[in-house]
C-alpha positions, -999 to 999 in steps of 0.1 A, spaced: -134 -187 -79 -152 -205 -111 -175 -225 -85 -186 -191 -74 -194 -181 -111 -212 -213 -119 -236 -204 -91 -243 -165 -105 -246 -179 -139 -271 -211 -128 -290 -185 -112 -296 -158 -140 -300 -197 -162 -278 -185 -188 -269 -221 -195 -246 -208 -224 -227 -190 -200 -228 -217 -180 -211 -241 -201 -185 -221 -210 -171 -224 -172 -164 -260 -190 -132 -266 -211 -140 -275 -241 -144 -311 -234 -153 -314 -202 -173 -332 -178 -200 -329 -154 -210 -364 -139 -247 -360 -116 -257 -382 -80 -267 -408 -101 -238 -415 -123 -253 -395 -156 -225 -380 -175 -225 -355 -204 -196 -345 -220 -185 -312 -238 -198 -279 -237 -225 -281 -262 -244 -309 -248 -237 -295 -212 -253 -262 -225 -280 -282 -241 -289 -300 -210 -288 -266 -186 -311 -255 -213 -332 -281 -206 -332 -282 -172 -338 -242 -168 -372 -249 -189 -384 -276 -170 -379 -264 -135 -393 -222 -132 -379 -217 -99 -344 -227 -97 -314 -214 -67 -284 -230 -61 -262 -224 -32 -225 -233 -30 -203 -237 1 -164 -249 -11 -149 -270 18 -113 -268 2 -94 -256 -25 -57 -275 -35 -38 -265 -62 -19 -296 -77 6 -272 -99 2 -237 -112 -25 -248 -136 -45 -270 -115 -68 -271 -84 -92 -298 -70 -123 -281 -55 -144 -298 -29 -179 -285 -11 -215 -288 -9 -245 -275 -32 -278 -269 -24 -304 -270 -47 -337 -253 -41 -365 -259 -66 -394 -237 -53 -422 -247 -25 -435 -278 -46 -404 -298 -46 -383 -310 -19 -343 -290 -12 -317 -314 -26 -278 -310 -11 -252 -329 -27 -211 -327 -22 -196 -317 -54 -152 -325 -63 -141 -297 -93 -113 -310 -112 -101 -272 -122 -79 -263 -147 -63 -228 -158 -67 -221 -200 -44 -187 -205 -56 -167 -179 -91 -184 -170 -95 -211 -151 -122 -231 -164 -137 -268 -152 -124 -299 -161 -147 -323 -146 -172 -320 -121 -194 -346 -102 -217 -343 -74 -224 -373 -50 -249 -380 -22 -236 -370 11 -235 -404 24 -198 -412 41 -176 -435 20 -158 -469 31 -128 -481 26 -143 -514 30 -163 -506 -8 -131 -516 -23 -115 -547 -2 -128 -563 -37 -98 -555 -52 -73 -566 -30 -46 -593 -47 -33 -591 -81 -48 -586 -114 -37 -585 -151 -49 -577 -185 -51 -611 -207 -34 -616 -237 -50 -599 -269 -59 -568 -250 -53 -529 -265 -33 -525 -227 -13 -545 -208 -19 -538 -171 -5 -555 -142 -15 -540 -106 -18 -555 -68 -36 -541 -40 -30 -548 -8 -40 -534 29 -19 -515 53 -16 -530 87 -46 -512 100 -68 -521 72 -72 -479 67 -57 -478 33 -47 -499 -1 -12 -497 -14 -11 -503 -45 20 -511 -71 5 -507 -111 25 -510 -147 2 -498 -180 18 -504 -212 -7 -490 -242 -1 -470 -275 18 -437 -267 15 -448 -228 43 -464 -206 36 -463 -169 44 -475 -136 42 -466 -98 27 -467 -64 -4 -456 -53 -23 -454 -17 -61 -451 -16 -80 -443 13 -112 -423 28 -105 -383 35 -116 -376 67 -122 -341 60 -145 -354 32 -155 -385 40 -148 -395 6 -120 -423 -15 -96 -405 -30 -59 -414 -34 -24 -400 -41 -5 -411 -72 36 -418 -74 52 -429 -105 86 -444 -108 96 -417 -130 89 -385 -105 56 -376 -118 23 -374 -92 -11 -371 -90 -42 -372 -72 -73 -390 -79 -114 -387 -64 -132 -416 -62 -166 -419 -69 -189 -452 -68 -220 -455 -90 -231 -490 -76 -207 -514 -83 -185 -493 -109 -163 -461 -103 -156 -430 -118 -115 -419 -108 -115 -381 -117 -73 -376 -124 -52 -348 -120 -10 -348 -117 19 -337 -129 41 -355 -151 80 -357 -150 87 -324 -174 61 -303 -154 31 -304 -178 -4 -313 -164 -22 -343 -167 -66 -349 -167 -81 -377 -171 -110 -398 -157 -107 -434 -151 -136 -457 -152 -137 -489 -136 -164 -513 -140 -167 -543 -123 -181 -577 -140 -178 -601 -112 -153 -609 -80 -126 -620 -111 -129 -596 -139 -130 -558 -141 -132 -529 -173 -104 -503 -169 -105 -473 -193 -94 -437 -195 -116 -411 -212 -113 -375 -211 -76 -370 -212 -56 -340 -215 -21 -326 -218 -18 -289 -208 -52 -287 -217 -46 -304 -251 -71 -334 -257 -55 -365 -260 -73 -394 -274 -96 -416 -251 -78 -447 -246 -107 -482 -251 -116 -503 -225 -99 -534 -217 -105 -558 -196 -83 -569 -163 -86 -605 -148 -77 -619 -112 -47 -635 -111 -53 -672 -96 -27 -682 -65 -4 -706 -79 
């Protein structure tokens, strides 16, 4: 499929060819938690990368392919990089947010990550309730809290912000056949979704991809960045309808809220 393509294409380091496996504006977010956005600085950055290193193979082995709706897939495998006899193999896990343009499918956002087993422990930060504070672009209002075994985070969340009225439940947990956070989205209104988790230190990247109530299909990513044990920055970049861009929504800031 496009993963497939991205490795012919990486190999002949055609990087304008390799951008356009991209939509227009998307994403591709390395180990370390570099993103670049759009298709002209994702060319412009293969470019780059094809003239520094001379000997350059990639190999790709997909793990899983699920499509979400008729125009959209999540992608999950490894990649192994080989950079000639002078520099060490590197092998990474990659998640493809995929997403189908007319008759192409084309990718929406892809990250790589080191293959080191997540824990739903890296989020028992968030458990209780939290809320944006007054004067803020969004009003958000969510609570986590555990299951019995302490395996996964329910979670209940209401966003209010221009052009955006949400609610619904959500449960978050590790992927055994991954190893990685991802979790499964269920609004009050019928739509769902699926989101990949990934950490850079103590902040997270949320790759999105549902279906809303009238059938059409949702991207986004959702960065989270925490400040301290009582204040986190929630915002929501790279959103699209149908594969129409949407505007990015800012960041806002969500508080603890304080037992009583």
């Amino acid at each position: 499929m496009v993963m497939q393509s991205l490795a012919r294409s990486f190999e002949s380091r055609d990087a304008k060819q390799l951008a356009q496996l991209w939509t227009v504006d998307g994403e591709y977010e390395n180990d370390r938690g570099v993103a670049v956005h759009g298709r002209e600085a994702l060319e412009k950055g293969f470019a780059t990368l094809f003239a520094e290193t001379p000997e350059l193979k990639v190999q790709i082995r997909s793990k899983s392919l699920r499509f979400l709706s008729a125009n959209s897939a999540i992608e999950e495998g490894t990649v192994l990089i080989r950079r000639g006899t002078a520099k060490p193999n590197t092998e990474a896990e990659y998640d493809a947010l995929l997403v189908r343009e007319g008759d192409k499918w084309l990718i929406a956002q892809l990250s790589d990550s080191s293959i080191v087993d997540a824990s739903i422990e890296d989020l028992a930060w968030l458990i209780g309730e939290w809320k944006t504070p007054a004067g803020e672009d969004a009003e958000i209002l969510t609570t986590y809290g555990w299951n019995d075994g302490k395996t996964f985070i329910r979670v209940h969340f209401s966003c209010t912000a221009k052009d955006l009225a949400l609610s619904g439940d959500q449960i978050i947990g590790v992927d055994p056949a991954t190893g990685q956070i991802r979790a499964w989205v269920f609004e009050d209104d019928g739509g769902v979704g699926e989101t990949h988790w990934q950490r850079d230190g103590d902040h997270w990247t949320v790759a999105v991809a549902g279906t809303v109530a009238d059938g059409s299909t949702l991207v986004e990513t959702n960065v989270i960045r925490r400040i301290d044990d009582e204040t986190f920055t929630w915002q929501s970049i790279g959103r699209t309808l149908d594969g129409v861009a949407l505007p990015d929504l800012p960041p806002v800031r969500v508080t603890r809220v304080k037992p009583q």
